[in-house]
DSSP file (Angstrom, degrees, kcal/mol; ACC not computed):
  #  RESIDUE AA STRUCTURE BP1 BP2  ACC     N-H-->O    O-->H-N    N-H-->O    O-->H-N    TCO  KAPPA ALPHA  PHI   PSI    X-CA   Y-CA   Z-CA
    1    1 A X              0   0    0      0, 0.0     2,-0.4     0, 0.0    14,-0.2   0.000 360.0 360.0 360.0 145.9  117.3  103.4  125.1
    2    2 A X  E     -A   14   0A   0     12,-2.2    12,-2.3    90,-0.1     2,-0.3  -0.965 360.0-149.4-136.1 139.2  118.1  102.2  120.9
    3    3 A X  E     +A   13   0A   0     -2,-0.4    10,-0.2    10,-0.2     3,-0.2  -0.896  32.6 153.6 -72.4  72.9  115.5  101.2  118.4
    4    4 A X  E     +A   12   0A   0      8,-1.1     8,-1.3    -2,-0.3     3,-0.2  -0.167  45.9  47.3-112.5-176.8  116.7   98.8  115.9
    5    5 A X  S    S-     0   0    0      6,-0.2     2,-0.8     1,-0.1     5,-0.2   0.698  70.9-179.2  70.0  -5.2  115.6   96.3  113.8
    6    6 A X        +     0   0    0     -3,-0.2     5,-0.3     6,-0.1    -1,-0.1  -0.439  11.7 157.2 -66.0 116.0  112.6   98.6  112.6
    7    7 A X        -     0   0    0      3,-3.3    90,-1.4    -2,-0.8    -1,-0.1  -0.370  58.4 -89.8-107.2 174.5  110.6   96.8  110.2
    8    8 A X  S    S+     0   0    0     88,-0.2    58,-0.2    -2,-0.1    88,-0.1   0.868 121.9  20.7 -75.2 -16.2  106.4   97.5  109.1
    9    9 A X  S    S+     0   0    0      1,-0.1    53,-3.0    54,-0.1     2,-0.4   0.571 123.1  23.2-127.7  15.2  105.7   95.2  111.9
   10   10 A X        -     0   0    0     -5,-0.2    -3,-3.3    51,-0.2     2,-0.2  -0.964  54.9-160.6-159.0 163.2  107.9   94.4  114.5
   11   11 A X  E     - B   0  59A   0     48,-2.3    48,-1.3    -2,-0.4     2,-0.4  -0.919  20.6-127.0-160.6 176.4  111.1   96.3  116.3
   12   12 A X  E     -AB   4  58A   0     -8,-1.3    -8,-1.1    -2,-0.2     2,-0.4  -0.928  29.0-176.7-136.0  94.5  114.0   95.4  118.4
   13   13 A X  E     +AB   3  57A   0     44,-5.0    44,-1.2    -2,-0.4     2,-0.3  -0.542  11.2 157.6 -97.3 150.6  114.4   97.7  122.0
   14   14 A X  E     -AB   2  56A   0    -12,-2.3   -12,-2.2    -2,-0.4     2,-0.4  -0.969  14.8-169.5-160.8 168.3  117.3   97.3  124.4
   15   15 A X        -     0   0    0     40,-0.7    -2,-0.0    -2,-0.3    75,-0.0  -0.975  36.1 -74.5-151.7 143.9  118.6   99.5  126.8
   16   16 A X        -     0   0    0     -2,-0.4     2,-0.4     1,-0.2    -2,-0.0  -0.110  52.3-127.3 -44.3 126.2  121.9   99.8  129.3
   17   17 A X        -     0   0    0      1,-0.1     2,-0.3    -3,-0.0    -1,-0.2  -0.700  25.4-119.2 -82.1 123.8  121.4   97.5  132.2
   18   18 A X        -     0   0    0     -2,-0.4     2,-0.6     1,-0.1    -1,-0.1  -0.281  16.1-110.6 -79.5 152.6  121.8   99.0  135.4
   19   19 A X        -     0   0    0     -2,-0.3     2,-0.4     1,-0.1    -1,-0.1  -0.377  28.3-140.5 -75.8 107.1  124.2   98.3  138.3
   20   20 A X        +     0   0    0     -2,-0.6    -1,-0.1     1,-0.1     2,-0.0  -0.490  30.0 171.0 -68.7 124.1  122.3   96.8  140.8
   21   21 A X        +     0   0    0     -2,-0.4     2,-0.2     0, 0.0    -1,-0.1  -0.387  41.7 127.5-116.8  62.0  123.9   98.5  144.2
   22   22 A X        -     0   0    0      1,-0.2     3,-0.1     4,-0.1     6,-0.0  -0.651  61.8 -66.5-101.5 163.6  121.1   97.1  146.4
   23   23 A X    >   -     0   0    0      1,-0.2     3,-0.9    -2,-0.2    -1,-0.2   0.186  65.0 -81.4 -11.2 148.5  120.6   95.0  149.6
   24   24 A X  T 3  S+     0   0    0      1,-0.2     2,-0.6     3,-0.0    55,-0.4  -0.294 121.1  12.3 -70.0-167.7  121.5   91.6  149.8
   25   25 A X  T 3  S+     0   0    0     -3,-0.1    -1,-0.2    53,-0.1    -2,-0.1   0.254  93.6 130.8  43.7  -4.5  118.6   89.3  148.1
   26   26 A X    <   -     0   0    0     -3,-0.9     2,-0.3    -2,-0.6    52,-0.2  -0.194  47.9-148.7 -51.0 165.5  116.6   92.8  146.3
   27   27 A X  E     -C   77   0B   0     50,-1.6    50,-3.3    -3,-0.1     2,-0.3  -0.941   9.0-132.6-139.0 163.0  116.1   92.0  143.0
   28   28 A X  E     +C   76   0B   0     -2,-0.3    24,-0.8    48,-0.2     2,-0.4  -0.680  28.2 163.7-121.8 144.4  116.0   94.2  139.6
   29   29 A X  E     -E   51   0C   0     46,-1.2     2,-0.5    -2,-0.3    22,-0.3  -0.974  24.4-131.9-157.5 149.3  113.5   93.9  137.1
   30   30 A X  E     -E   50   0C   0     20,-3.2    20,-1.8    -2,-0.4     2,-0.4  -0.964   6.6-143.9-116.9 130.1  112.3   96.2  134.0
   31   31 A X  E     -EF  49  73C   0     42,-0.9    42,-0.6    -2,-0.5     2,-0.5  -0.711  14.6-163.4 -78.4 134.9  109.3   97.1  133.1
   32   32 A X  E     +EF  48  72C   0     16,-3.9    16,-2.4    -2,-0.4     2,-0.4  -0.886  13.0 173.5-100.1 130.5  108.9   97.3  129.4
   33   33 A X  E     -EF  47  71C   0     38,-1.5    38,-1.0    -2,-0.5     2,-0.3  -0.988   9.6-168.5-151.5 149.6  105.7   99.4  127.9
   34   34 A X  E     +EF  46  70C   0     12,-1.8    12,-1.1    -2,-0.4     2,-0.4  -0.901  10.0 177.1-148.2  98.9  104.7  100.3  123.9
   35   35 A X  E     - F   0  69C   0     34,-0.6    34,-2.0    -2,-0.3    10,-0.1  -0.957  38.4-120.1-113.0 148.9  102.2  102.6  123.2
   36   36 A X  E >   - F   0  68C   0     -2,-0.4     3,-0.6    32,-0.2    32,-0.2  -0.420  29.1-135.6 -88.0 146.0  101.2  103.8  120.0
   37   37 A X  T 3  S+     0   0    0     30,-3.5     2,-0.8     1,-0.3    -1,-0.1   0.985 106.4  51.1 -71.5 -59.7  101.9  108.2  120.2
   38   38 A X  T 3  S-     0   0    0     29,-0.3    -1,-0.3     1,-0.2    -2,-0.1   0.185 108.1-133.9 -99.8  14.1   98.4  108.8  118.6
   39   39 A X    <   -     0   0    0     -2,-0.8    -1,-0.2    -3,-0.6    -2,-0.1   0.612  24.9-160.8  49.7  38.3   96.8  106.6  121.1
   40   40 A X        -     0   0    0      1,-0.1    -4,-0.2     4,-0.1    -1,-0.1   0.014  17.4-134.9 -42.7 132.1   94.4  104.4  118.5
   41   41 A X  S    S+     0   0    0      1,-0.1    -1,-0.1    -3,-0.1    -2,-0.1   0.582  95.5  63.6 -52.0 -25.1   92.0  103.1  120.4
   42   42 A X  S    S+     0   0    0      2,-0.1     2,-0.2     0, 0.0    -1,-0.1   0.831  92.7  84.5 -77.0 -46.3   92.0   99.7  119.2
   43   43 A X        -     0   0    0      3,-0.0     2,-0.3     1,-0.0     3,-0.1  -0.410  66.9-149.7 -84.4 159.9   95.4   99.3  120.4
   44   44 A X        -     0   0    0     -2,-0.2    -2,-0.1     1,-0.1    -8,-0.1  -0.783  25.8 -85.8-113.1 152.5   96.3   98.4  123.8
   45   45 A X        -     0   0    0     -2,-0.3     2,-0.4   -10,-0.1   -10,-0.2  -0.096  33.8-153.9   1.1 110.0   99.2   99.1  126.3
   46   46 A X  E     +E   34   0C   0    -12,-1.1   -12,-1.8    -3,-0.1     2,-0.5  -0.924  20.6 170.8-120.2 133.2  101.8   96.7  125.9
   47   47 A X  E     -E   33   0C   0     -2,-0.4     2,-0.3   -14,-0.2   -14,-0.3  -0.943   4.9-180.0-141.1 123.3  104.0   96.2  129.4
   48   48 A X  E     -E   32   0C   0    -16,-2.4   -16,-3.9    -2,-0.5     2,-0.4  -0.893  15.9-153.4-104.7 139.5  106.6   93.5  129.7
   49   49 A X  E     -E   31   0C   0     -2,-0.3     2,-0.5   -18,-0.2   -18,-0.2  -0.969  12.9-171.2-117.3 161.4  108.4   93.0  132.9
   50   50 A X  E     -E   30   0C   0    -20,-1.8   -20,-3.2    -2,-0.4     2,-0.4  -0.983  20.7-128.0-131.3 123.0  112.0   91.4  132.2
   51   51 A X  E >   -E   29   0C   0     -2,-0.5     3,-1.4   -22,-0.3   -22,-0.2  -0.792  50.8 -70.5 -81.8 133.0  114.3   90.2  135.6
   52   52 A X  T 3  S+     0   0    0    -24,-0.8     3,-0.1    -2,-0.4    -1,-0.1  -0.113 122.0  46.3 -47.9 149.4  117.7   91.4  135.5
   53   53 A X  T 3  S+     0   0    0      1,-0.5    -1,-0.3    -3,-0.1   -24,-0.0  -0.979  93.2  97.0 -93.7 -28.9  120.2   90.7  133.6
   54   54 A X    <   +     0   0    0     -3,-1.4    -1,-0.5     1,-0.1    -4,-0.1  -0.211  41.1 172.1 -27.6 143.9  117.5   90.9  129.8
   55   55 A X        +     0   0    0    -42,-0.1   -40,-0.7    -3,-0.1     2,-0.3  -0.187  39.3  41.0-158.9  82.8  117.9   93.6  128.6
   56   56 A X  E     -B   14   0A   0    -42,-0.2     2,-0.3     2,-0.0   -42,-0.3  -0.958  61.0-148.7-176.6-177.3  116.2   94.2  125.0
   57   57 A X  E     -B   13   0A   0    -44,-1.2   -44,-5.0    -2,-0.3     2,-0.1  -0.889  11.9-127.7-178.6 133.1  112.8   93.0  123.9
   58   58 A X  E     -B   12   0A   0    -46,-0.3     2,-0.3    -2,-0.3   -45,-0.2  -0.323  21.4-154.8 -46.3 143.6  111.2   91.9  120.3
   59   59 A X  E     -B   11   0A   0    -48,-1.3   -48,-2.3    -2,-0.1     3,-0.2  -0.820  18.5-169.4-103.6 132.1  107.7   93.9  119.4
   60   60 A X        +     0   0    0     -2,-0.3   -49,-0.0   -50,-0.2     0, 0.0  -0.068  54.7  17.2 -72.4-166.2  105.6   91.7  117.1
   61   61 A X  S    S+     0   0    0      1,-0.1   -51,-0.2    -2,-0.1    -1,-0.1   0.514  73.9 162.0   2.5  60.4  102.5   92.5  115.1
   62   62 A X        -     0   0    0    -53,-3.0     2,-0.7    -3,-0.2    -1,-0.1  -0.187  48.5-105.6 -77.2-175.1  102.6   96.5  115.2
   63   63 A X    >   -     0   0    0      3,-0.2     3,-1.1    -2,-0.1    33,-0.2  -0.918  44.5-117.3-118.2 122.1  100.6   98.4  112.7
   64   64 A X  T 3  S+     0   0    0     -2,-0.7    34,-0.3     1,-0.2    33,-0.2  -0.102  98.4  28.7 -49.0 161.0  103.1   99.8  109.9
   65   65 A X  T 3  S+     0   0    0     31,-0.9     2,-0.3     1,-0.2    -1,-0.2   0.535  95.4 122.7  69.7  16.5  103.5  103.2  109.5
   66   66 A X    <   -     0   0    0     -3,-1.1    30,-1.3   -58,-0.2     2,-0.5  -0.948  54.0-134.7 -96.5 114.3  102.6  103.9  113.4
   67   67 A X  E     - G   0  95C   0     -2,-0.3   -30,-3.5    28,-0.2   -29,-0.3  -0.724  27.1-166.7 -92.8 127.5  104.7  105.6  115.5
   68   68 A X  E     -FG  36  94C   0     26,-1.5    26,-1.2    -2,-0.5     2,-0.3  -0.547  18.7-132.4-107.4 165.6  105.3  104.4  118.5
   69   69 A X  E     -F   35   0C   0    -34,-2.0   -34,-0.6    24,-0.2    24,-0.2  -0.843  15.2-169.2-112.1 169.2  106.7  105.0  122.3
   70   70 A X  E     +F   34   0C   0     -2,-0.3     2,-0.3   -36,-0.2   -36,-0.2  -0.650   6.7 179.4-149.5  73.3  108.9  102.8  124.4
   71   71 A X  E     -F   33   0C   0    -38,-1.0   -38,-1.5    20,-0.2     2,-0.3  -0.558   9.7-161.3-102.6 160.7  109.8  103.2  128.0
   72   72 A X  E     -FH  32  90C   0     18,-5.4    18,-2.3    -2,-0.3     2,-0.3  -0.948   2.9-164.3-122.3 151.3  111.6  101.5  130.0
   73   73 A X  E     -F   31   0C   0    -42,-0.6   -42,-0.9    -2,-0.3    16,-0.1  -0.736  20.2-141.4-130.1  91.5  111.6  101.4  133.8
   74   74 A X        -     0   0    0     14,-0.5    13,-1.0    -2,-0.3   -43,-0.2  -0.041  28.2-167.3 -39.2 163.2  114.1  100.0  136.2
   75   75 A X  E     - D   0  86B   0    -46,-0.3   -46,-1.2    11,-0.2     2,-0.8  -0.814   9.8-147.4-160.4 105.6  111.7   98.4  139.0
   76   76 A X  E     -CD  28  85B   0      9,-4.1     9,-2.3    -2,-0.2     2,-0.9  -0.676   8.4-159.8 -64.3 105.7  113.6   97.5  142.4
   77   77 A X  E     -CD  27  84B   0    -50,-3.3   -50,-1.6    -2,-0.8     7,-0.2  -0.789  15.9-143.5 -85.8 108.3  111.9   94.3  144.2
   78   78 A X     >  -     0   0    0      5,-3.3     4,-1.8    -2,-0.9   -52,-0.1  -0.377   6.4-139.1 -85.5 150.4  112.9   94.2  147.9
   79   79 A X  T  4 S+     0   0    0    -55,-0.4    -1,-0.1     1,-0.2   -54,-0.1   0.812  90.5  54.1 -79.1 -38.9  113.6   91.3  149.5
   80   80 A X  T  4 S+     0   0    0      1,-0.1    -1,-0.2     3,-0.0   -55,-0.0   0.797 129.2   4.1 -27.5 -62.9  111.9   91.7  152.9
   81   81 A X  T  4 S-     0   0    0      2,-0.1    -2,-0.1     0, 0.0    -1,-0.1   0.203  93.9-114.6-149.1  11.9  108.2   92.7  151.8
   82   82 A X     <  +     0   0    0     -4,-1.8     2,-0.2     1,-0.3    -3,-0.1   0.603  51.8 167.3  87.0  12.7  108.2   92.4  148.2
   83   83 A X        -     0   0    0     -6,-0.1    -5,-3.3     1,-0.1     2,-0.6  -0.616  33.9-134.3 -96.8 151.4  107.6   96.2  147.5
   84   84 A X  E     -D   77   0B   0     -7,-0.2     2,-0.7    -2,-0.2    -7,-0.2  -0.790  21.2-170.1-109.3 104.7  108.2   97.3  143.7
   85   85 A X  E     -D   76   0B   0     -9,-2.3    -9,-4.1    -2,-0.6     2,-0.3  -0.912  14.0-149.9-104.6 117.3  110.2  100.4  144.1
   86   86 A X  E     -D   75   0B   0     -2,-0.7   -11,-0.2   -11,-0.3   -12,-0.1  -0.622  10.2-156.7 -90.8 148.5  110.4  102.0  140.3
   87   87 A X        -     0   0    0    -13,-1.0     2,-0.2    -2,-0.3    -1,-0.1   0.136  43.3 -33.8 -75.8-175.4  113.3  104.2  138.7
   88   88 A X        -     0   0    0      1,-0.1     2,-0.8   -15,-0.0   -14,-0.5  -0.300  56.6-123.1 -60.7 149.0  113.6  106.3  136.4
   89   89 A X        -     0   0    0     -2,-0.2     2,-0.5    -3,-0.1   -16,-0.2  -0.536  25.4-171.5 -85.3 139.8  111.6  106.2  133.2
   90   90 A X  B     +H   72   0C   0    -18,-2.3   -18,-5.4    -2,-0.8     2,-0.2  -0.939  13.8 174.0 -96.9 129.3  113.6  106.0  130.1
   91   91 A X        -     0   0    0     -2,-0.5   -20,-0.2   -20,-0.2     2,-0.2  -0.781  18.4-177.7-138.2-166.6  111.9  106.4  126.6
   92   92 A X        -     0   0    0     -2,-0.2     2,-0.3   -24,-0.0   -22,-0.1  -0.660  12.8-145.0 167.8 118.5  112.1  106.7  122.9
   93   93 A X        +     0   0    0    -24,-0.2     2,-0.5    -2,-0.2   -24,-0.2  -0.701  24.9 144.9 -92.6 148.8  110.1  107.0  120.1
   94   94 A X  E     -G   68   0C   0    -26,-1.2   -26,-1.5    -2,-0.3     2,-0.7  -0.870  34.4-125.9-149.9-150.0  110.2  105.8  116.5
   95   95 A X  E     -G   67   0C   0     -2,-0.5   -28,-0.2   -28,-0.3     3,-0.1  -0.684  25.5-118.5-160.2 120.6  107.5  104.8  113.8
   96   96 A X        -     0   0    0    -30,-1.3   -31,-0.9    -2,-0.7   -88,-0.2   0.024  42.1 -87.1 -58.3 147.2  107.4  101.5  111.9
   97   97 A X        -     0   0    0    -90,-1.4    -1,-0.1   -33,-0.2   -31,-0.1  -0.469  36.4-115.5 -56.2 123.5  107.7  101.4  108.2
   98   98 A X        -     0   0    0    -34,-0.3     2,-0.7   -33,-0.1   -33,-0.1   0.124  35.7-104.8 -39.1 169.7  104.9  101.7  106.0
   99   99 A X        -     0   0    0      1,-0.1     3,-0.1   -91,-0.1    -1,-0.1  -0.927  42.1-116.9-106.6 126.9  104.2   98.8  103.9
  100  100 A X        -     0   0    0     -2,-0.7     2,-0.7     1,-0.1    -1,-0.1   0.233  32.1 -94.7 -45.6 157.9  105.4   99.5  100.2
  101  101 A X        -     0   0    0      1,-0.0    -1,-0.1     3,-0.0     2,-0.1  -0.919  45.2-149.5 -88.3 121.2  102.9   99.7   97.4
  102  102 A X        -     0   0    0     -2,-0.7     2,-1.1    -3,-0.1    -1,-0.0  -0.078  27.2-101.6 -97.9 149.7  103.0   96.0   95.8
  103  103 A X        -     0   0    0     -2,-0.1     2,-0.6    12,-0.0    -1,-0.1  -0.778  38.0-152.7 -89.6 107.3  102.4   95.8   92.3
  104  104 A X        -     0   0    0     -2,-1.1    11,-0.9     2,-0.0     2,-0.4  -0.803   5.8-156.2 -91.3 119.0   99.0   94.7   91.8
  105  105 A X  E     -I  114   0D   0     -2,-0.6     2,-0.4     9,-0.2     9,-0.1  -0.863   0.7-155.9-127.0 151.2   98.0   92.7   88.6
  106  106 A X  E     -I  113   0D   0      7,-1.1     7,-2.0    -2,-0.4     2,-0.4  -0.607  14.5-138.5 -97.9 129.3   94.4   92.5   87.1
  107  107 A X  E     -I  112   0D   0     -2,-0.4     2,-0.3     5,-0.2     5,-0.2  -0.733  28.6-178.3 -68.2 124.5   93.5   89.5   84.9
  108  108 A X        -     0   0    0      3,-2.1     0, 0.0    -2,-0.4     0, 0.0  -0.890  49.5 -78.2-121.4 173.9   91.3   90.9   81.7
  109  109 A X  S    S+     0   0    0     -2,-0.3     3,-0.1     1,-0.2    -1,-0.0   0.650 119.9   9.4 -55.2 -55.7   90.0   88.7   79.1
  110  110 A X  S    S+     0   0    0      1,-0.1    -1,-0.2    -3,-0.0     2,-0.1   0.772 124.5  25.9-100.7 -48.6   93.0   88.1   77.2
  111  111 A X        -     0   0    0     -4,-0.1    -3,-2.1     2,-0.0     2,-0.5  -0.472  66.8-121.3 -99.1 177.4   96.2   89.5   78.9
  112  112 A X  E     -I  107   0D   0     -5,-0.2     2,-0.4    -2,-0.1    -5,-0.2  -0.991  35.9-172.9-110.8 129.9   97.4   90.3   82.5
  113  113 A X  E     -I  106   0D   0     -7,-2.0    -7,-1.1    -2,-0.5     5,-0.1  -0.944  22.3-126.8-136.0 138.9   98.3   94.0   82.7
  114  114 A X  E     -I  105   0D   0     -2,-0.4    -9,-0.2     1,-0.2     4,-0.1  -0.537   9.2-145.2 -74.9 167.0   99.8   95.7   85.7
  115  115 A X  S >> S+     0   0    0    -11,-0.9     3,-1.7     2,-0.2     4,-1.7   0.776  91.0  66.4 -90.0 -32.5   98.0   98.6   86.7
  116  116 A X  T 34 S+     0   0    0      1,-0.3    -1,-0.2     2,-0.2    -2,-0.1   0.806 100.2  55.1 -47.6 -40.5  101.3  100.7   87.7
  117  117 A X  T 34 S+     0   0    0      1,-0.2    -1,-0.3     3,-0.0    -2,-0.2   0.738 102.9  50.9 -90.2  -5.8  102.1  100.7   84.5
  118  118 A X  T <4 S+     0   0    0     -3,-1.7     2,-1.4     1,-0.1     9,-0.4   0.681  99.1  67.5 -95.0 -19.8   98.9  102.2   83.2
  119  119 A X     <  +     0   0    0     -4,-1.7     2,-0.3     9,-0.1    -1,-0.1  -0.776  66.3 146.5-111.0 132.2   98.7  105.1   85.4
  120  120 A X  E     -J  127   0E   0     -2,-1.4     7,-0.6     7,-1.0     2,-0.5  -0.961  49.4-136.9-153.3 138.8  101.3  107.3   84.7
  121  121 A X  E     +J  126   0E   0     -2,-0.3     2,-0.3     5,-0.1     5,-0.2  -0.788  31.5 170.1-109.8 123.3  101.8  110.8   84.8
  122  122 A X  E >  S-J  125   0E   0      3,-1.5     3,-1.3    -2,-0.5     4,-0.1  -0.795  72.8 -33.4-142.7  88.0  103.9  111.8   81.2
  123  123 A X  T 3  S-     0   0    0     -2,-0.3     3,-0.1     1,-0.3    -2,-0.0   0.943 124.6 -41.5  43.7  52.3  104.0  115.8   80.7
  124  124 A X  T 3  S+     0   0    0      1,-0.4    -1,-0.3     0, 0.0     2,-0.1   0.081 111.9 120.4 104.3 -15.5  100.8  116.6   82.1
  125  125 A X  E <   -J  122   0E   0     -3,-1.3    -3,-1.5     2,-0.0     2,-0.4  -0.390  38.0-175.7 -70.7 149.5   98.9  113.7   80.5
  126  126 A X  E     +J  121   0E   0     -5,-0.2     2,-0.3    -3,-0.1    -5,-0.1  -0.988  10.1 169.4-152.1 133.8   97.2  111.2   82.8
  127  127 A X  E     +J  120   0E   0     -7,-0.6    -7,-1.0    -2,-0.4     2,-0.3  -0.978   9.6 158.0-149.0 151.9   95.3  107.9   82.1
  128  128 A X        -     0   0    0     -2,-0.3     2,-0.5    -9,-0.1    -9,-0.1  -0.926  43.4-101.1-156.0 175.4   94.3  105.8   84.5
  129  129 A X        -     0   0    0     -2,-0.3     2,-0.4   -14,-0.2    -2,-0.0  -0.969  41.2-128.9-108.7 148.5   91.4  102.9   84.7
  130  130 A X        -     0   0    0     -2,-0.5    -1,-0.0     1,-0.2     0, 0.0  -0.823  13.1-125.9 -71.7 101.9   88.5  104.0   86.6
  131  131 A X     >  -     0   0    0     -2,-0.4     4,-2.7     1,-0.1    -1,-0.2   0.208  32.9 -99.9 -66.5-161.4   87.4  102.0   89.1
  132  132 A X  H  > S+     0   0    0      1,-0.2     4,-1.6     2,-0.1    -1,-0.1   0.998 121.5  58.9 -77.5 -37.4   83.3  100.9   88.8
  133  133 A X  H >> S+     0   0    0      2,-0.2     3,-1.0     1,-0.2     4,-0.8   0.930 108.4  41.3 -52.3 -49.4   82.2  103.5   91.4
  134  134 A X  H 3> S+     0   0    0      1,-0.2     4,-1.6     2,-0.2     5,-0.2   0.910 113.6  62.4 -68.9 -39.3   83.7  106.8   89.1
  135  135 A X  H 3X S+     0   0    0     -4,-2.7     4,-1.4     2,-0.2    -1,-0.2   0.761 105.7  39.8 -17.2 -51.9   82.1  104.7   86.3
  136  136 A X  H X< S+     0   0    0     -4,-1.6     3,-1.5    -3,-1.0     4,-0.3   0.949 116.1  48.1 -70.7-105.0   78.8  105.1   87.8
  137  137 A X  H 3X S+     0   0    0     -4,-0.8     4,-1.4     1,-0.3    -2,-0.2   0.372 111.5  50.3 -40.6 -32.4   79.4  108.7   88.7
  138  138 A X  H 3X S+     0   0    0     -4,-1.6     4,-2.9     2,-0.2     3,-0.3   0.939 119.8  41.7 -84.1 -66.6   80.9  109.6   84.8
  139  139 A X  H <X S+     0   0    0     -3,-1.5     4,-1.6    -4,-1.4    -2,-0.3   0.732 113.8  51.5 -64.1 -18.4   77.6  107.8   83.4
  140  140 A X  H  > S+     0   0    0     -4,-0.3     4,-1.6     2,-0.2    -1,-0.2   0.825 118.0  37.2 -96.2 -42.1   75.2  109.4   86.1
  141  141 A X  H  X S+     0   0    0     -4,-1.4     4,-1.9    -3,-0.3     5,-0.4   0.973 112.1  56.2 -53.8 -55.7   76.3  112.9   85.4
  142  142 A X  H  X S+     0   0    0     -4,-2.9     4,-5.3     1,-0.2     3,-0.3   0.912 116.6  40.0 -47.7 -56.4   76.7  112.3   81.4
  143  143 A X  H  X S+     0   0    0     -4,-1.6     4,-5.0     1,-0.3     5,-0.3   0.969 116.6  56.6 -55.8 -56.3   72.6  111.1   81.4
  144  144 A X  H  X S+     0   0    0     -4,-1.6     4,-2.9     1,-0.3    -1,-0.3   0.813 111.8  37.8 -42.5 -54.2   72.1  114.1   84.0
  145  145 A X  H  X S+     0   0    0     -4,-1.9     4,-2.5    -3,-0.3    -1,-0.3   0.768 112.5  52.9 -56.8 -47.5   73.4  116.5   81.8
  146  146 A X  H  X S+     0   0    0     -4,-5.3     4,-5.1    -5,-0.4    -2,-0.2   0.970 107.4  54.1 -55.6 -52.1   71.9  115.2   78.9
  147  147 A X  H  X S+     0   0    0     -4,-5.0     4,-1.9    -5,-0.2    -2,-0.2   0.961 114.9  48.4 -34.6 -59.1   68.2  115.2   80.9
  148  148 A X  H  X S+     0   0    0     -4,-2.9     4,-2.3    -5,-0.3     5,-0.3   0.943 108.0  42.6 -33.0 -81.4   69.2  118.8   81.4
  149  149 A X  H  < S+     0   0    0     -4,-2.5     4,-0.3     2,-0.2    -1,-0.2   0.781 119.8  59.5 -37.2 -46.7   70.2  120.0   78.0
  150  150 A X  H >X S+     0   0    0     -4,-5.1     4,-3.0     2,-0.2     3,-1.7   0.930 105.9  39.7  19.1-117.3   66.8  117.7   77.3
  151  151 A X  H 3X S+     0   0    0     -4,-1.9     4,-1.7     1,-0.3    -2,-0.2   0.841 114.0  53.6 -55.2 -77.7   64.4  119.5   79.3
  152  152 A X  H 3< S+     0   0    0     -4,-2.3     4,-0.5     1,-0.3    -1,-0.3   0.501 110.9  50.9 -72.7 -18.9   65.8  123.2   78.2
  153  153 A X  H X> S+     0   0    0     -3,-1.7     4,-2.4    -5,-0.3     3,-1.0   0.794 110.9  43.7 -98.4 -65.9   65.5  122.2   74.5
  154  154 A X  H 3X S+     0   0    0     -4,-3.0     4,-3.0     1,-0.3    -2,-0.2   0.948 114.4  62.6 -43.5 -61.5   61.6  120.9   74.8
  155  155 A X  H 3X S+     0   0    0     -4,-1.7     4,-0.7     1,-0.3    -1,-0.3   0.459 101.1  40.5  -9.1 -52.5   61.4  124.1   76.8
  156  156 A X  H <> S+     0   0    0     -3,-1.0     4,-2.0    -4,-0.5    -1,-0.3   0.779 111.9  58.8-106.7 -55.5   62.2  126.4   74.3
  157  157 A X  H  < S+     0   0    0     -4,-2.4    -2,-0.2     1,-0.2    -3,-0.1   0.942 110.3  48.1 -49.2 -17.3   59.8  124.3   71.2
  158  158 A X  H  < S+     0   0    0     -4,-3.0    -2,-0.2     1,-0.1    -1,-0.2   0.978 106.9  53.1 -76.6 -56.5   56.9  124.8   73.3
  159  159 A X  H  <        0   0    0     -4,-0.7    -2,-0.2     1,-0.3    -1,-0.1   0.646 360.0 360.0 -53.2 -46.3   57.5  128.2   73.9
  160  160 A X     <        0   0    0     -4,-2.0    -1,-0.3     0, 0.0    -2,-0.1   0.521 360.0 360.0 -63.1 360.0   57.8  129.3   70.1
């Protein structure tokens, strides 16, 4: 079984078609199945069956940066009574590409500036914009601290 084709959302399988030595009128079929290894919940099972001769299969709309499994399963159909005799399984894993980090850029009042290009780490220096929540959290301390320092200052003029 080969992988190709791996992209962030989609992959390419095929696998060696087997030599059907069967009855006359049996028929060959594969069953196809893709499950994500870490078993997300969200995602489901996905099981293709293919009639001989296919042998490779598309996956669309994966989730990048998910590794997946792939088996494959020869499936004998008999011609007489219709029973699905299955083979061995074959598998293979691999895990879809993450999606790159994009360059995101922020309109401000006069210019457009990319954001990559203000954080940057340059011999141990770091600036970076702060989104509004660490905003909050920088002003919430600074007052906090201030209250403190405050409070410990009245403290001590009463006291004298």
């Amino acid at each position: 079984v080969r992988v190709t084709d791996v992209g962030e959302t989609g992959a390419t399988v095929d696998w060696p078609a087997c030599k059907p030595n069967f009855a006359d009128g049996d028929k060959l079929a594969y069953q196809v199945s893709l499950n994500p290894v870490a078993r997300l919940p969200a995602v489901p099972e996905v099981k293709v069956v293919y009639p001989f001769p296919i042998n490779s299969h598309k996956f669309s709309n994966l989730i990048p940066g998910t590794q997946y499994q792939v088996k494959i399963i020869p499936i004998r159909i008999c011609n007489v009574d219709g029973l699905e005799v299955p083979g061995p399984a074959a598998s293979v894993t691999f895990t879809t590409l993450a999606v790159p980090v994009k360059k995101r850029v922020v309109q401000t009042t006069e210019t457009v500036v990319e954001e990559n290009a203000k954080a940057r780490t340059m011999f141990g220096k770091f600036s970076a914009k702060l989104t509004d929540a660490q905003c909050a959290f920088v002003i919430l301390f600074a007052f906090t601290a201030l209250t403190i320092a405050l409070a410990c200052g009245i403290e001590r003029f009463i006291k004298i």
